[in-house]
C-alpha positions in Angstrom: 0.0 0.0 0.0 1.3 3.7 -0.6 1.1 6.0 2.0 -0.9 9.6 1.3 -0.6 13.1 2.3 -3.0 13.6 5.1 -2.9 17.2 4.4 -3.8 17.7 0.5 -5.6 21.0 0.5 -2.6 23.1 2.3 0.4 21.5 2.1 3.2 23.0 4.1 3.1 24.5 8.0 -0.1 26.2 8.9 -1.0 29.4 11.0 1.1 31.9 12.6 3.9 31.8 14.7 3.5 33.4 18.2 6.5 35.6 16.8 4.0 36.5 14.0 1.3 37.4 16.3 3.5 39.3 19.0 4.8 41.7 15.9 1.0 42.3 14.7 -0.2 43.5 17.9 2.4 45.8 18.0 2.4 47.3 15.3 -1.5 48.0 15.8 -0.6 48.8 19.5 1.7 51.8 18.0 -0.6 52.8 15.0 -3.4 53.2 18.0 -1.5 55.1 20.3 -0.1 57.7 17.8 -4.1 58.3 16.5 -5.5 58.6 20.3 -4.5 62.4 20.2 -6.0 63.4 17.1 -9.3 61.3 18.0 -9.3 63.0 21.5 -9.2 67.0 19.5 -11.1 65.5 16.9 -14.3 65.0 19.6 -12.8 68.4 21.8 -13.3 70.1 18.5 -16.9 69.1 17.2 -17.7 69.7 21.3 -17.0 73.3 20.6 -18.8 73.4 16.8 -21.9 72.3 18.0 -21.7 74.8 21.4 -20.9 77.7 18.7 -24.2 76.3 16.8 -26.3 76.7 20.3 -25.1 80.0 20.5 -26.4 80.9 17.0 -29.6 79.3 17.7 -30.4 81.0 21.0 -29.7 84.7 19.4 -31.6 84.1 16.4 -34.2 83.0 19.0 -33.8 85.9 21.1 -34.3 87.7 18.2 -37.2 86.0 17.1 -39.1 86.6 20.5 -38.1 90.1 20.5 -39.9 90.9 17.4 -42.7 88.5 18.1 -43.0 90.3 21.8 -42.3 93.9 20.5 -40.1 94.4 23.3 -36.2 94.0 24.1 -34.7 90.0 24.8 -30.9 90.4 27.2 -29.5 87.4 26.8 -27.3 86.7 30.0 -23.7 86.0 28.8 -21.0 84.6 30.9 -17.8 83.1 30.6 -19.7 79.6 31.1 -22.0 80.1 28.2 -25.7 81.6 27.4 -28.4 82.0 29.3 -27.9 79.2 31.4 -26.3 76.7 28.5 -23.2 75.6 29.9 -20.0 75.4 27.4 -18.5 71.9 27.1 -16.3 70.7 29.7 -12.6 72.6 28.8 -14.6 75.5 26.7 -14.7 79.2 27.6 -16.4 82.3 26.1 -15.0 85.5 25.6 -17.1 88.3 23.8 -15.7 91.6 21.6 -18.2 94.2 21.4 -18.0 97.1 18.8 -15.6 99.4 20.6 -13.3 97.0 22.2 -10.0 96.0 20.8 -9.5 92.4 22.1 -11.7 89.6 23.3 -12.1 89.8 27.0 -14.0 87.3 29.2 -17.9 88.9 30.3 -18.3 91.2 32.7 -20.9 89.5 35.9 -24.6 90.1 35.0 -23.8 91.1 31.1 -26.5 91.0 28.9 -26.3 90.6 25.0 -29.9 93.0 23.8 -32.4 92.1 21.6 -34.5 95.2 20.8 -37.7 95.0 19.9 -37.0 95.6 16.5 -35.0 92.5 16.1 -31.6 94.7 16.2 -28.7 93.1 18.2 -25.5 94.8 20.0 -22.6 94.2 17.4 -20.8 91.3 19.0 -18.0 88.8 18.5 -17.8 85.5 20.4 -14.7 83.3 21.4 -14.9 80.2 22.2 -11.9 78.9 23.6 -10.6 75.1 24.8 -6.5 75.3 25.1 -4.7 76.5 21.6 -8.6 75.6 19.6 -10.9 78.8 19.1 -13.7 79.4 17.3 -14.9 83.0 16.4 -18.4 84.2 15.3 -19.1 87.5 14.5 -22.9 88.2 14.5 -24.7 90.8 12.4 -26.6 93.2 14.3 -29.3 93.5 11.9 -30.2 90.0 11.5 -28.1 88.2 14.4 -27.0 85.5 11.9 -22.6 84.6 12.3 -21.0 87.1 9.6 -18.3 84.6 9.4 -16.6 81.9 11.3 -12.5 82.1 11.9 -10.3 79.2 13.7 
């Protein structure tokens, strides 16, 4: 009788070698580690987009009720946000009204007004988290961002 190949299908050595495996991990273990950072500002970032968005919304909706009303809207601004909104964990506000020459953090009770005739106070808004910022500029006329710098 001849004797067959119990293995036909793959002939040779099968699988990995725990050497193999070891090197694999690693190399995902470093790929991982260096992306961690950018993942981490990635979510600080959209944190502070969609803050900046709440921002927008609640003085167009000032603005809307201040019309609607026919009376003035303050909005209380603080260094922790809006009206009562807190900023994301790490986020700060800063405002830069018409006359002033850098941003500076609000002063206690501030109020950004809504007159009755939907006309804001010319403001600019920083939002800051470390070295990230995001600046809006509203239009007093219509309270809509003007533009948005980072």
């Amino acid at each position: 009788m001849k004797a067959t190949s119990v293995n036909k299908v793959f002939p040779g050595p099968g699988g990995f070698t725990l050497l193999e495996i070891i090197i694999a991990l690693t190399l995902v273990a470093i790929l991982v580690s260096a992306s961690l950072p950018y993942l981490f500002d990635s979510f600080a970032a959209s944190a502070g987009d969609r803050a900046m968005e709440s921002i927008t919304t609640m003085a167009q909706e000032a603005r809307r009720q201040a019309i609607e009303k026919g009376e003035s809207r303050p909005l209380k601004v603080s260094s922790g946000g809006l009206e009562g909104e807190a900023l994301p964990a790490g986020w700060a506000l800063e405002i830069k009204g018409f006359n002033d020459s850098k941003f500076h953090p609000p002063a206690r009770d501030q109020v950004w007004e809504f007159s009755s005739e939907g006309v804001c106070q010319p403001l600019s808004l920083r939002l800051i988290n470390g070295e990230r910022q995001i600046i809006t500029t509203f239009d007093a006329l219509t309270a809509q961002p003007v533009h948005d710098e980072e």
